[in-house]
N, C-alpha and C positions, 0 to 999 in steps of 0.2 A: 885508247890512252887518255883522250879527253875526260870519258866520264871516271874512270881511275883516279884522275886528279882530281874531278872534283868533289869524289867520294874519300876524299884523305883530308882534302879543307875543312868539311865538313866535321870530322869526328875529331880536330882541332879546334875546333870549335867550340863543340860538342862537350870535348872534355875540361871546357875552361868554367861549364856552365855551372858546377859546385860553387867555385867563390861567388861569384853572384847569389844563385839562390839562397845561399848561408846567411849572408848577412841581409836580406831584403826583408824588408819586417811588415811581411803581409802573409795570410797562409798559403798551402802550398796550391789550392783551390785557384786564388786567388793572382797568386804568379802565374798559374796556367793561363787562366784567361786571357789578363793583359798580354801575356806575350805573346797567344795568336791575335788578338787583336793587334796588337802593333807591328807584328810581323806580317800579317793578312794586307795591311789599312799599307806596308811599305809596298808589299807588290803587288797591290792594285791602285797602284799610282806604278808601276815599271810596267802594267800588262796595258793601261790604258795609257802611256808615253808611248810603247811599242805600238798600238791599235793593233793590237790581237782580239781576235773575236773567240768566243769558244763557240765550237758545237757540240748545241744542245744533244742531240741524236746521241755523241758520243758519251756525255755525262750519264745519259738515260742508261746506255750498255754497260757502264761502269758503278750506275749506282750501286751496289749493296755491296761493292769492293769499298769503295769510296766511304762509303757510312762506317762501316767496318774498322776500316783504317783510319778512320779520324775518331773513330770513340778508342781505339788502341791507343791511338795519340794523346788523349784527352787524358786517360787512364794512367800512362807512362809516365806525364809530364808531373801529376799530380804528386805519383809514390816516390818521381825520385826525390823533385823538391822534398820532399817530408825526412827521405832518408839522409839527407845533406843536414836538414834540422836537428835528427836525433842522433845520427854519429858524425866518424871524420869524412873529411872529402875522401879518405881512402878507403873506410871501409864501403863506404856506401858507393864509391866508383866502381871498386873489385865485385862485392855483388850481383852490381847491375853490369858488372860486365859477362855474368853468367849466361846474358841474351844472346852472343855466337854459338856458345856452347847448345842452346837452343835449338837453335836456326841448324847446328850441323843434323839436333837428332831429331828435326821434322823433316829435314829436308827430303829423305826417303820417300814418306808417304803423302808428301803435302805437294812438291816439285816433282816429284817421280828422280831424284838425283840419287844415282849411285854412293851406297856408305861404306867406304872401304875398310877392313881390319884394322887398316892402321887410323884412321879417323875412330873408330870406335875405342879403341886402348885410348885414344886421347882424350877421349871423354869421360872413361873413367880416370885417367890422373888428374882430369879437370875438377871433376868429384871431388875425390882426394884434395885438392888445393880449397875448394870450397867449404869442408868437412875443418881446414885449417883456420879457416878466415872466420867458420863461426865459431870455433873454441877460442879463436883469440877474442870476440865479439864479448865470449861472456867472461873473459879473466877482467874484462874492464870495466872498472867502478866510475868513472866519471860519463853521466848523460846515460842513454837508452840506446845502447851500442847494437845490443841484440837485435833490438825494435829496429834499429835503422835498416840495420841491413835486411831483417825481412820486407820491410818496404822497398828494401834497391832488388830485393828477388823478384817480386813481384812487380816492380816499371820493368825489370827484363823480359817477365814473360808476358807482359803488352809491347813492349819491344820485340821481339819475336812475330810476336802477331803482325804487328805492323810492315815487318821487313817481309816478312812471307806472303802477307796479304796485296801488298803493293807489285809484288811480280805478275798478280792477275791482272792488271790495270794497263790497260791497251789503248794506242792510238791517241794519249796525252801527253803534252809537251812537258818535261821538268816545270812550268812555271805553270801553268794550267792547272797541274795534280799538287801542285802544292800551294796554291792558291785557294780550290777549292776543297783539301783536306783542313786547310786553318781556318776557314770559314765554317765549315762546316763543327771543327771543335770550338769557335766561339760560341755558335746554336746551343750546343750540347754543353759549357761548362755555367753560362750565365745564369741558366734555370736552378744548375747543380749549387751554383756560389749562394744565389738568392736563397733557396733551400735550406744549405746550412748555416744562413745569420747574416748575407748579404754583406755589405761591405763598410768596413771600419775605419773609415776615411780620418778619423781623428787620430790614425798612429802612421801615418802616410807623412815622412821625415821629407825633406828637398834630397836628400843621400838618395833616398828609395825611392823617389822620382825619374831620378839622373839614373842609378842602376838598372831599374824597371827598363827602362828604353833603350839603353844600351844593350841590357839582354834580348831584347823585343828585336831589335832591328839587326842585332848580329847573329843572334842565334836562332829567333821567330822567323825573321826573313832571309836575309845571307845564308846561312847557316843550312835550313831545311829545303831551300831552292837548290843548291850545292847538293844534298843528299840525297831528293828525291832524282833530281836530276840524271847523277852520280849511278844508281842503283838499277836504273832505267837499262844501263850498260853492262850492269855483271851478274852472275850467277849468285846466286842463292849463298852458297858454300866460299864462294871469292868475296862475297859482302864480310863473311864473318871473319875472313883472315885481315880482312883492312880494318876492321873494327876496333882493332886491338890498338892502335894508334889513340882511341878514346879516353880507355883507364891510363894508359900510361903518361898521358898528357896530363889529367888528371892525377897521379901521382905525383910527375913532379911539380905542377901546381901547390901540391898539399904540400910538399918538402920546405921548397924554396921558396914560395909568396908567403902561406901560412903560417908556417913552419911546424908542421904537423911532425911527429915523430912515429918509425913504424917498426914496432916487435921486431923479435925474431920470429915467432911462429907467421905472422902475417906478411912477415916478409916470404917466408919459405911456399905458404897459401897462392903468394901474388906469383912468382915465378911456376909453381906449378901449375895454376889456371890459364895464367898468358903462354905461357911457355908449352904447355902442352898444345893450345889452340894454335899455334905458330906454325908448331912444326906438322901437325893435322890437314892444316890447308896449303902451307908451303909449296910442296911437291906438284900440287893440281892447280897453284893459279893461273900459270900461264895457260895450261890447257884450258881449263875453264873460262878465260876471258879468251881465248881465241874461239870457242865456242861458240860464246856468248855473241861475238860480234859474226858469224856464222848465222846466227840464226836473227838476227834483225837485220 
């Protein structure tokens, strides 16, 4: 029940992350970075208040999950920021919320988890919802609506990666594997940031200071201590029914803070992608989290 909840804070979190990245005016390279960095630099100051030690032995048995899943993360963080730049926080939420949908059709052959008929019907109406969301994508003449959301496809399926990859990852505490997955993506984005043009410190606002950190430390650290944590406790298929807590949060962000306005056709997209994924994993969570705590 524990990690349940703290697998719902987290995509509460998670789904708030559009307005921030929207308006932060650095690229989306660039966000990534800072916010393992200040999400990293928060909980290794809570790993060393606790005197927690890590063992080495065990990082060694998890490295190539570990590497794996922090350039996912690297990757993820990058395409959504970008897709929040180039559409709304709705399209670009609904997109990347196509990552459950994901996780339901690896989880066959990547978890060894049962895909039942009715989990597969659901993922073609998922289709279907998604097939909605990019024709609404192109009736839109204001910004690079299309563009965005192939960018929110694509942080989904490093999202994906990252959720499936992380169930390999054994014998690490919540804060250990997310301590050193955020370190490990400040290694890997700083060379990538210097690479494309390094950093433009002269458009660096006092707003986008205060935003930077606030997203750093609630979403960088809060945020993916809570998730990794959170995931540690459920199934593969039960992660993607809680997910759905993300866009829809993220929706009403766009409605009510933004004031974003949504189609009909993307409205009808949004109901059928969440709505299908809903009722998909529904029926199996309890089973599946009693499982889950079955076998740990």
């Amino acid at each position: 029940m524990k990690e349940k909840i703290y697998f719902i804070l987290s995509m509460i979190i998670f789904g708030a992350v559009g307005v921030f990245a929207k308006y932060i005016n650095l690229s989306s390279s660039e966000i990534a970075l800072f916010l393992s960095l200040i999400g990293g630099l928060l909980l290794l100051g809570v790993f060393v208040w606790r005197k927690q030690k890590v063992s080495w032995r065990k990082v060694k048995k998890n490295a190539a999950a570990l590497f794996i899943a922090s350039a996912a993360l690297s990757g993820n963080w990058i395409f959504l920021f970008q897709a929040y730049k180039e559409t709304t926080i709705a399209n670009a939420a609904l997109s990347y919320y196509f990552a459950p949908v994901l996780v339901i059709m690896l989880s066959p052959f990547v978890l060894k988890e049962k895909l039942s008929l009715k989990k597969a019907v659901c993922v073609g109406i998922a289709l279907l919802g998604l097939v909605f969301i990019l024709q609404n994508g192109r009736m839109e003449t204001n910004g690079h609506h299309l563009l965005g959301i192939g960018y929110g496809l694509v942080a989904a399926g490093f999202y994906a990666v990252l959720t499936l990859v992380n169930k390999f990852i054994r014998d690490l505490d919540g804060l250990t594997n997310t301590l050193l997955q955020l370190g490990l993506s400040v290694a890997m984005l700083l060379p990538f940031v210097l690479f494309m043009g390094g950093f433009n410190f002269l458009s660096i606002t006092g707003d986008t200071v205060v935003l930077m950190f606030v997203l750093g430390i609630l979403h960088g650290g809060i945020g993916f201590y809570l998730f990794f944590s959170g995931m540690k406790g459920l199934q593969g298929q039960s992660i993607a029914v809680l997910s759905y807590i993300d866009p829809l949060t993220s929706l009403l962000i766009s409605a009510l803070v933004v004031g974003e306005r949504m189609t009909l056709q993307q409205l009808i997209g949004a109901v059928l992608l969440l709505g299908s994924t809903w009722i998909g994993e529904a029926g199996g969570e309890r089973k599946g989290l009693d499982g889950s705590k079955n076998s740990t």
